[in-house]
N, C-alpha and C positions, 0 to 999 in steps of 0.2 A: 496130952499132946501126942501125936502121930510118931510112933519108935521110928518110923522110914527116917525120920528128918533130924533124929539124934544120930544118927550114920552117920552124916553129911556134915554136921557141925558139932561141934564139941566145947563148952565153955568151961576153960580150966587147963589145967596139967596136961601135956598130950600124954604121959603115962602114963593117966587113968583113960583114957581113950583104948588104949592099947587094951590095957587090962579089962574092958568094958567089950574090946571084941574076943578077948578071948575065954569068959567069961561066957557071952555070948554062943560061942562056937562049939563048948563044953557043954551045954543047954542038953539034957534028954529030953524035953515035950517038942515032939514035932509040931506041933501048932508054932512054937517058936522058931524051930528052923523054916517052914513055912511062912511065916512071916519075919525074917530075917533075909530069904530070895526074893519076896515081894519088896521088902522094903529094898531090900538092894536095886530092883530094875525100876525104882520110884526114885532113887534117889539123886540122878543127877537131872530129875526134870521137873521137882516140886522143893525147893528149898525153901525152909522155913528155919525159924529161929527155934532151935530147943533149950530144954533146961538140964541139968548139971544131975539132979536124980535118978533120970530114965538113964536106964541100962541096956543098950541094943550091939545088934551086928552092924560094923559098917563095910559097906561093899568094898569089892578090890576096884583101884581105880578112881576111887573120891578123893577130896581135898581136904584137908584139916588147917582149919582157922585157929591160932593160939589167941587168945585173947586176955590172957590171966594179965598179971602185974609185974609180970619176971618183961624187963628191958631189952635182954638178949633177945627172946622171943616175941618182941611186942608186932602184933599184923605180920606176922611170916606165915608165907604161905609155903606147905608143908604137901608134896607130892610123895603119897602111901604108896604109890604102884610098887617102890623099893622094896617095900615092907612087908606088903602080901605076896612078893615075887620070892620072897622067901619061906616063906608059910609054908611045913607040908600037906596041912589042910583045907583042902579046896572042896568044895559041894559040889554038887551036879548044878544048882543052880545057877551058878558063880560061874558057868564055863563061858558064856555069854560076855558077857563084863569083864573076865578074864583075857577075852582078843584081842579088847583096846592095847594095853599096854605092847604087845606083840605084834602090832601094824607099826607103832612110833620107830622103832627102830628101821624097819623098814622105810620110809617117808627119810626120815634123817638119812639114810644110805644114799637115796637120791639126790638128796638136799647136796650132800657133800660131793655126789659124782658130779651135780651140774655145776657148783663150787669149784672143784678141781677142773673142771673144762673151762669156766671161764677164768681160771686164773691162768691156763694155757694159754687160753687166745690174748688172755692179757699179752701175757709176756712176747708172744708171737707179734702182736702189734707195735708192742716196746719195742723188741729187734729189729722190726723195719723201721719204725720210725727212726731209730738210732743210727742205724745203718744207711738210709736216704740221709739224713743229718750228714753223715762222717764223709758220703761220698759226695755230698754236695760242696760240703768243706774243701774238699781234694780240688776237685774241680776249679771252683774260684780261689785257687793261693796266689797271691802278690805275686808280680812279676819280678824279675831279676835281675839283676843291674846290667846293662848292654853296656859296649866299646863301640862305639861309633864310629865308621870311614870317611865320614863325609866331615870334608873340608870347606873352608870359607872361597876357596879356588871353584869349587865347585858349584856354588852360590852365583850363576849370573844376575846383573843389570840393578846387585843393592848396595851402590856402595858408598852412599850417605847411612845405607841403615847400619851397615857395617862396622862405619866408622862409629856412630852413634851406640853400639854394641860394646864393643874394644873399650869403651869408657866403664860401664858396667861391671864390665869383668875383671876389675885391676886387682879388686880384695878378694877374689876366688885365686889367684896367683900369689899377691903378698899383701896378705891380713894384717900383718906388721905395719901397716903407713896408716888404715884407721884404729886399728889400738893405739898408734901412736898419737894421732889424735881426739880419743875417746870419742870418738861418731860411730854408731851404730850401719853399719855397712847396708848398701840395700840387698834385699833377701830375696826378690825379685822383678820381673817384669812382664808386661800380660803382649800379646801377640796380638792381633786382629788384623782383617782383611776379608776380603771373598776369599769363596772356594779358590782352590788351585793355586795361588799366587805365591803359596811358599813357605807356612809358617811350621809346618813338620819337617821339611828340610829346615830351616833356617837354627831349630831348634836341636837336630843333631848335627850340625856343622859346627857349633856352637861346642857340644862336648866332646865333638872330634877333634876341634883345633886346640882346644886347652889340654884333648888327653885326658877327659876327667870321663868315669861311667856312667853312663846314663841311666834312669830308672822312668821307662816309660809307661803310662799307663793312658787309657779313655776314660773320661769320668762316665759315660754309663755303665761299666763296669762296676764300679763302688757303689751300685743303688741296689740295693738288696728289698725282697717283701719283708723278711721279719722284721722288728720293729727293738732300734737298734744294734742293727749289724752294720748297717751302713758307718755309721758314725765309728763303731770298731774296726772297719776297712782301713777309715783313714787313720786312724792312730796308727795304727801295724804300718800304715806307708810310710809315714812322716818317722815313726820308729826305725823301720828298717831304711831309709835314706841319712837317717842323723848317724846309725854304726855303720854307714858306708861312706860319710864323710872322708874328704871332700868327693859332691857328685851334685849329679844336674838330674832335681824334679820335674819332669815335664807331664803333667795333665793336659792333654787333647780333648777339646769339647767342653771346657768348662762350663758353660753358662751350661748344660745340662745336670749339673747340682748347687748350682750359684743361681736362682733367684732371686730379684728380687721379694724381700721376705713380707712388705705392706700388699702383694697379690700373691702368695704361695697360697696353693689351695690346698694343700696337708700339710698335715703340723712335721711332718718327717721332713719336709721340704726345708723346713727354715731349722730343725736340728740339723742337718748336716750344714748348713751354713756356717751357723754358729761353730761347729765343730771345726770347718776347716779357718775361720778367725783364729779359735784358742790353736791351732795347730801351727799356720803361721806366726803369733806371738811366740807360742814355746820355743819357738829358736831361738830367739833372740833374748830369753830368760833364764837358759843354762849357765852354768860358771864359767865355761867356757864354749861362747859359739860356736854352733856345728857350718862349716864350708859349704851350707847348703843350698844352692840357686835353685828358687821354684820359678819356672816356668809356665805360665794357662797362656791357652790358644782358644782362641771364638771369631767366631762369622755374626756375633752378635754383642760386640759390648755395651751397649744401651741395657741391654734385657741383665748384667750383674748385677748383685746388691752393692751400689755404692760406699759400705765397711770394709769391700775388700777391697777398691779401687784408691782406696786412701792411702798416705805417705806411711812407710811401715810393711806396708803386704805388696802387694805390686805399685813398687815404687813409678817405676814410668811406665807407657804405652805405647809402644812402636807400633806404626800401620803401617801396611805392607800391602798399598794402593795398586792399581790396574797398573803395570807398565808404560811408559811413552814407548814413540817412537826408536827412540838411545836405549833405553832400558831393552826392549827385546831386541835390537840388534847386537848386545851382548847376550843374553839367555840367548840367542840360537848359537853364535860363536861357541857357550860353554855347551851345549847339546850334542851339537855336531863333532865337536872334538874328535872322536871316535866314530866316525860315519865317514864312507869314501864317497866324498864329491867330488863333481866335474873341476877341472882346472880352471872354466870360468865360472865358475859359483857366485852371485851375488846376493850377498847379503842384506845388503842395503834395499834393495827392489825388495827382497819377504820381508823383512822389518815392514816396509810400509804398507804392504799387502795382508797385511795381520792388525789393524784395529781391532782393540777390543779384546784380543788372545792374551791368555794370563802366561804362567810358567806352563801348569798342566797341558792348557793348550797346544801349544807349541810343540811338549813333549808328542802328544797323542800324533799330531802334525808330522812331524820328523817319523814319526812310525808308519804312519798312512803311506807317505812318503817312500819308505824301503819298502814295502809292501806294493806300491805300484810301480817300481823299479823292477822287482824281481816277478812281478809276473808279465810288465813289459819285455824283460829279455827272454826270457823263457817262452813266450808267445812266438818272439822272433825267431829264436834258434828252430823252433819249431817250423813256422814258415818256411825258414831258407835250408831244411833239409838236415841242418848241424845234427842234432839227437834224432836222428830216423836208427840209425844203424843201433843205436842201445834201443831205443821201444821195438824193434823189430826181433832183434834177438830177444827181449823178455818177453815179446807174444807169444816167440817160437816154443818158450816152456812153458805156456797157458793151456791149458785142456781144450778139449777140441770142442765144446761148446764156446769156450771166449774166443777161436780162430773161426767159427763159423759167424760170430757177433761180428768180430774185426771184418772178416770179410763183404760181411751184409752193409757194414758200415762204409767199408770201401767204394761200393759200387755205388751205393747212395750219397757219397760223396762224387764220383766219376760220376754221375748220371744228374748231379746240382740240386736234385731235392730237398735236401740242408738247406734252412735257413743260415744266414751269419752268426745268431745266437747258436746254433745246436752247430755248427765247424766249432765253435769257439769251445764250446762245453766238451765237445769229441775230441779236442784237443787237450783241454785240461785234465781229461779222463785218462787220456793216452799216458798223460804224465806223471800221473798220479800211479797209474800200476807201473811205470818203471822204478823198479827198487833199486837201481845202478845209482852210485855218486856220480855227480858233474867233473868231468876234468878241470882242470887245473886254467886250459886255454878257456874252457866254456867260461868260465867264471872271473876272466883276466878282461873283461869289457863291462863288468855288472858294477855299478855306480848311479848316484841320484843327481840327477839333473836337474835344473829350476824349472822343466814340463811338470816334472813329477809333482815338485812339490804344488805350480798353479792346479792340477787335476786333484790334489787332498784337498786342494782348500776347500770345495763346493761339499765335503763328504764331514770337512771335521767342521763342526758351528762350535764356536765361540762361550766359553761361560758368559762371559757377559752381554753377548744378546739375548738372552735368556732373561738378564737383570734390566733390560732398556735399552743397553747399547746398541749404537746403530754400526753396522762395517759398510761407510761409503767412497771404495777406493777409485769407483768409477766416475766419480764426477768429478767434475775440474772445470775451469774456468772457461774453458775450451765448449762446455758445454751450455756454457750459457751466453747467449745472444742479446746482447747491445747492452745497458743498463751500464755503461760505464763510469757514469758520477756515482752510482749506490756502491759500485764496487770498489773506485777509491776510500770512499766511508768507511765502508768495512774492513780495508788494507790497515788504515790506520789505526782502525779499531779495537783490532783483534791479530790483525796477523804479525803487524808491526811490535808489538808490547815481548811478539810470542819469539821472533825470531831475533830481537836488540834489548834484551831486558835491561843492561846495563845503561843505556843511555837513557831510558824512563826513569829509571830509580835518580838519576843525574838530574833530573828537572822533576821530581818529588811525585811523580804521575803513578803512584803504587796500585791505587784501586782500580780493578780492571771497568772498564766500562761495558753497559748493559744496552742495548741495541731494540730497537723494537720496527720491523717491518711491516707497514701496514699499507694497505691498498684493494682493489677490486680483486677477487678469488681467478686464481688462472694466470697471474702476473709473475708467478715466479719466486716468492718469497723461498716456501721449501728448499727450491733447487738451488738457491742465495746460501740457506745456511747449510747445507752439502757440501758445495763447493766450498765456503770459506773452511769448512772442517777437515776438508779434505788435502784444499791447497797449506795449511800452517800445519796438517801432521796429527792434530790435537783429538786427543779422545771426542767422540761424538754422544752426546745423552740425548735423546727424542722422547718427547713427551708430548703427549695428546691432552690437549686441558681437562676434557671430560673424565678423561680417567682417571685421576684421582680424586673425583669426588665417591662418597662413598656415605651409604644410608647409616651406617650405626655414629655415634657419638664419639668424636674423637679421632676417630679410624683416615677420615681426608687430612686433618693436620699431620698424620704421621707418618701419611704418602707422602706429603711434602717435604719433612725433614729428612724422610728416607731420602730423595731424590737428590737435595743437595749436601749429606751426607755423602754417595756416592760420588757428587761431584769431586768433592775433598778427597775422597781415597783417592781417586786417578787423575789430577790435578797435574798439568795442567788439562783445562779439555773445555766444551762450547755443553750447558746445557740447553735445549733449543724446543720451548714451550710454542707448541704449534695450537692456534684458537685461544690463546690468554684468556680472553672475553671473557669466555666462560668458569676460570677459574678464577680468576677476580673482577666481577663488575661493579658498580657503582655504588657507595654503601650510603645508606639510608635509614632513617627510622624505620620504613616497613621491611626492610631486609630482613629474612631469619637470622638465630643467630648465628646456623650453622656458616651460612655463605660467610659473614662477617670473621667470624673464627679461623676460615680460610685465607682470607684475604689478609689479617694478621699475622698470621704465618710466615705468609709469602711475604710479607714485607721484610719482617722480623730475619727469613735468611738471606733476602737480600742485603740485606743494610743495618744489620742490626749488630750484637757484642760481641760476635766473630767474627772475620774476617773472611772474606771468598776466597784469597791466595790461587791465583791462577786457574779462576773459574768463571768463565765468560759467560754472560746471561744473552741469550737471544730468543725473542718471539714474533711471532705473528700474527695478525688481525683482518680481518674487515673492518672490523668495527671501532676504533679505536675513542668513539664520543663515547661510550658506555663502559671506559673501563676509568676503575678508579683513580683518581688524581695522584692519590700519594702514590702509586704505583710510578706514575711517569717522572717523579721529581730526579733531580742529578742524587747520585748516587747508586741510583737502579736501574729504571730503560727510561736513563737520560739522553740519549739519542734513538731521535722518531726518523726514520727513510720511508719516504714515501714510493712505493711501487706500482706508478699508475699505469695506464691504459698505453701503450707504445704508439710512438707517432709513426708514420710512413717508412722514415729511415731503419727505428729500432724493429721493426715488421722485416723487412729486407734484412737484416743483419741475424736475426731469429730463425726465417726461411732458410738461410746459409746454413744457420748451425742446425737444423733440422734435417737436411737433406744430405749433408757432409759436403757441400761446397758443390751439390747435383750429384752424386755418385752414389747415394742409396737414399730415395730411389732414382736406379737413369731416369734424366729426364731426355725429352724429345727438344729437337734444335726449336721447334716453334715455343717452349716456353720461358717464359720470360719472368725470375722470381720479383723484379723490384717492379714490373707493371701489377701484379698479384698484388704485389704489396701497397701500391698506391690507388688500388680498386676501391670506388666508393663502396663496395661492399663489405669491406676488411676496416672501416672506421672503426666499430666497437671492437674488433677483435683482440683478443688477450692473447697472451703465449700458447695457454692449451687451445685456443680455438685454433689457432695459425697449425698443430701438431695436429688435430682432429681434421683440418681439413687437406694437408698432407697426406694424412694416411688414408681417409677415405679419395682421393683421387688413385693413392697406390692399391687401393682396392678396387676399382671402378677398372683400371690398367690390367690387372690380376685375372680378374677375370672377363672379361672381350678375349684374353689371350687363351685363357682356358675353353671357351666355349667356340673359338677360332681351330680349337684343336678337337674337338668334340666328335666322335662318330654316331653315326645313326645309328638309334636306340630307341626300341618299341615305347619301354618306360624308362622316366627318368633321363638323368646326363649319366655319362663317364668320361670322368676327366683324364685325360692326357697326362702320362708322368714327364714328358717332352723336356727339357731344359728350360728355367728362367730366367735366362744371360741374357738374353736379347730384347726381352721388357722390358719397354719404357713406358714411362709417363707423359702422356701429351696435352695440350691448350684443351683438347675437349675432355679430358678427365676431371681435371682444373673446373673445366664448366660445370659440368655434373654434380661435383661435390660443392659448388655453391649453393645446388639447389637442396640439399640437405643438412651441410652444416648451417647454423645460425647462431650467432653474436649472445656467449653468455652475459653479459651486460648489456643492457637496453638503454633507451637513451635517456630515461629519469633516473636510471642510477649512477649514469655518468656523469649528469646535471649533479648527484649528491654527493658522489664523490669528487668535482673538481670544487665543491665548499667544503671539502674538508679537508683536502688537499691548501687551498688555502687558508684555514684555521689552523693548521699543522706549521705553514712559516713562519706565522706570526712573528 
């Protein structure tokens, strides 16, 4: 066999291996060391098995296989580079094969530099992460127990809720009366309402007037990305509120981690539920209960998981509804407290000129308010010369470019090229570089007046028209012409229940009644239920039937209970479904199911296992054969008013309320409003025709006067800015506008509407 391949392998003892190369190495026939360099540069690239007899060189840098019978040694493999790196005898051949071992050290030195770099950047990585970690920690720490100033005094227009409150709070005072009788004290109560209405106040008046600290927190705060930390939020709160016993939990926003947990769409969503369940229970499982009132506040209690609304966790539910009419004439009383009004201030006139304005409202109002106060008078002072002598004196220190400005501005004021806008703005300009305080006298007439406040109302809208509500302070009975039997109906119906509640309850009449206005389009219905909302005070809801129907699954029923759920927050008040038709018509086999599913609904809040409490149903129709029967039964819009076509006299009594009794627009002596109104051409006329054909006469009047004023002009008119005092309306405008208005009911639908007119008295 090939001596190369006895190098490389060796079977047996490795100490005759050793002995066999040195053996080898002692060799005098060069033919032997000759073939001991050959066999060596052969040897790591022809391996074969040798046998135990041949006696060879093996190279520096080869492997030795034990393979004897000794245990210790059994298949170990054996790296000679040690071996021969001690050896003082090396060949010329051998210098070759001898490199190997003399690169590995080198390769491993790298191995280990780029080892030691990344275990730097390790650690560099660690540090920040640890570091972002520790400062993110900082960052979000629990809030800290407050003292609250706010008082229950300072709570306008709640004080049913108040009272309702004060029950509450008895075992946060003296724990003593339910230990005495081993009941488990309530641990809390949930808040809900629209924006603005009050439930952040109500919640620190609450720990002001007891004296106890508050521990306020927003539930988006406790939603954390890591997975886990949330749920450790709320322990540390519920923690740190139970060693600051006795004190008041207040979470703002709750349903933003209170879910419903059957649609939570991450599983984080329903551990923090569960987490604040066990957290609410652990109060009440210490040896001795901790004084802890939790408080949650939402704009959504529908969207809670129902395990926390149960008896145990938030025990009761105070809603803290739209204000009436009484309600915000206390909220502005407590607002105004600290604001300098006129000595005739009324109160009572804003109360009613604010439909629909929550607390918020009101506040922003009162602000709007001193703000066009103070730049009314400072406008004035200006005018009447008062602050010339302080802006004059701070010109005189301005640089001779802002006295060349002022000047330029002066003459262009002396010379009238100034618009109104740009004196007004030169003026506020003026004011603004005067850095002098106002005296004592300047600011001895500065007070808010009830101009002030009607000029805010147009700037500050309303949260709740935003939700529906309607603000209709302008209409009044006054506005509406003849229709005097429908307006009885309605006195009784709705305004009567609203302003004698006691004597309804006396003769057991509790359910409010539901009203349904139907007749030809133009009649007046709308302007019916303005006015009656307007004349009883009562919140106004407006709703378009179309609009809550809605393409996905579900979605129209839930605008429905939305709708009279509002109702009930701001109760008392007229919800007033305009086109009904359309949101409940006829039901039938071929109905979808969707319409049908709507019309259930609507039944369901009207008349079904709740109760309306002070929430008046009114609608409107054309059509009133195409809406469903169970809709009209007593209990819901069991009274039908029919709004028909006015005869001659209610025509003439309309004209009146149209024109203000002739004084907009003047009329001319030649006309005559009750021959108009007995015009065989006014038979079909409705209400809007009789307003459309008004107006276009006052248009027809309008301009004959404009173009009476007209100068000659190559192209085109130019109208005269002339005065329009002395315009009137005469018998030939009146004619004019005949030829253009026309009768939105025709005579086949008066023919169909006076059959259903009498299908309606039946």
């Amino acid at each position: 066999m090939n001596n190369s391949l006895m190098s490389l392998y060796c079977k047996g003892n490795p100490e005759i291996g050793t002995s066999l190369r040195e053996q080898g190495s002692s060799s005098p026939n060069p033919a032997s060391q000759k073939g001991s360099s050959a066999e060596g540069s052969n040897s790591s690239r022809t391996p074969h098995r040798a046998t135990t007899t041949t006696t060879t060189t093996v190279s520096a840098g080869g492997w030795f296989i034990d393979k004897t019978g000794r245990k210790d040694q059994e298949n170990v493999l054996i790296d000679l580079c040690e071996e021969e790196s001690a050896s003082p005898a090396v060949t010329k051949d051998t210098d070759l094969s001898a490199l190997e071992p003399e690169k590995k050290p080198k390769k491993s030195k790298k191995k280990e530099k780029r080892k030691t770099q990344r275990e730097g950047e390790g650690k560099g990585v660690d540090a920040n992460i640890e570091e972002s970690v520790m400062s993110k920690k900082a960052r979000t720490k629990l809030p800290e127990l407050q003292h609250s100033a706010v008082k229950f005094e300072d709570v306008g227009g709640n004080d049913e809720t108040l009272t309702e409150l004060c029950k509450l709070l008895i075992h946060m005072r003296h724990p003593e009366v339910y230990q005495q009788l081993g009941v488990v004290p309530p641990r809390g109560f949930l808040l809900h309402g629209p924006p603005g209405c009050g439930k952040t106040l109500l919640a620190q008046a609450v720990a002001g007037e007891m004296e106890l600290p508050i521990l306020k927190v927003s539930a988006p705060e406790l939603v954390s990305g890591i997975s886990g930390e949330s749920e450790q939020k709320l322990r540390e709160l519920f923690e740190q509120a139970v060693s600051g016993a006795p004190c008041i939990l207040f979470i703002d926003e709750i349903d933003a981690i209170t879910p419903k947990r059957e649609v939570a769409s991450k599983d984080m969503e329903r551990r923090i539920v569960a987490q604040l369940l066990t957290c609410m229970d652990d109060l009440n499982s210490l040896r001795i209960p901790a004084q802890v009132l939790v408080i949650g506040a939402t704009n959504r209690p529908d969207s809670l998981d129902p395990a926390l609304r149960r008896a145990g966790r938030f025990d009761r539910e105070i809603c803290l509804g739209i204000p009436d009419e009484g309600a915000r004439l206390k909220i502005l009383g407590t607002l105004c407290r600290k604001l300098k009004l006129a000595a005739d201030f009324d109160f009572a006139q804003l109360a009613r000129l604010t439909p629909g304005y929550v607390g918020a409202d009101l506040m922003a109002l009162c602000r709007e308010a001193a703000m066009t106060a103070v730049n009314r008078l400072l406008l004035l002072q200006l005018e009447t010369g008062t602050m010339c002598q302080n802006i004059t004196d701070d010109q005189n220190d301005a640089s001779t470019k802002s006295q060349d400005m002022s000047m330029s501005r002066d003459v262009a004021v002396e010379s009238g090229h100034l618009s109104t806008q740009q004196g007004e703005l030169e003026q506020l300009l003026s004011l603004l570089r005067n850095s002098k305080s106002l005296s004592e006298e300047q600011l001895a007439d500065l007070c808010i007046v009830m101009d002030d406040f009607r000029a805010s109302l147009a700037r500050v809208q309303p949260s709740a028209k935003r939700e529906g509500f309607a603000t209709v302070p302008d209409v009044t009975w006054d506005d509406v012409g003849a229709l005097q039997d429908i307006r009885e109906e309605l006195t009784m119906a709705i305004l009567a229940p609203v302003r004698s509640p006691e004597q309804f309850r006396a003769m057991g009449l509790t359910a409010p009644a539901g009203v349904l206005l139907a007749g030809p389009p133009g009649c007046g219905k709308t302007l019916l239920a303005k006015a009656v909302a307007n004349e009883s005070g009562l919140n106004f809801i407006s709703v378009k039937g179309p609009e809550l129907l809605n393409m996905y699954v579900g979605e129209s029923e839930r605008a429905v209970r939305q709708v009279f759920q509002r109702g009930r927050n701001s109760a008392p008040c007229v919800i007033f479904f305009d086109e009904i038709d359309a949101l409940c018509p006829r039901r039938s086999g071929h109905e979808s199911g969707a319409s049908v599913r709507v019309v259930n609904q609507l039944l369901t809040e009207m008349d079904g296992l709740e109760t309306r409490r002070q929430v008046f149903i009114m609608a409107a129709t054309n059509r009133p054969d195409i809406i469903d029967p169970a809709v009209l039964r007593p209990g819901r819009l069991d009274k039908t008013l029919y709004v028909g076509l006015p005869p001659p006299a209610d025509r003439h009594a309309i004209l009146l309320t149209i024109t203000k009794g002739g004084t907009k627009p003047r009329l001319e002596v030649d006309v005559n409003l009750e021959e108009i109104a007995h015009d065989e051409r006014c038979d079909c006329f409705t209400g809007a025709d009789l307003s459309a054909l008004v107006r276009e006469a006052s248009v027809n009047a309008l301009r004959a006067h404009l173009y009476s004023q007209t100068a000659p002009a190559d192209k085109g008119h130019t109208f005269s800015s002339s005065s329009v005092k002395d315009i009137r309306v005469s018998r030939q405008n009146f004619e004019e506008a005949f030829k253009k208005v026309r009768p939105s009911v025709s005579k086949k639908d008066q023919l169909m509407y006076e059959k259903l007119r009498e299908s309606l008295t039946r």
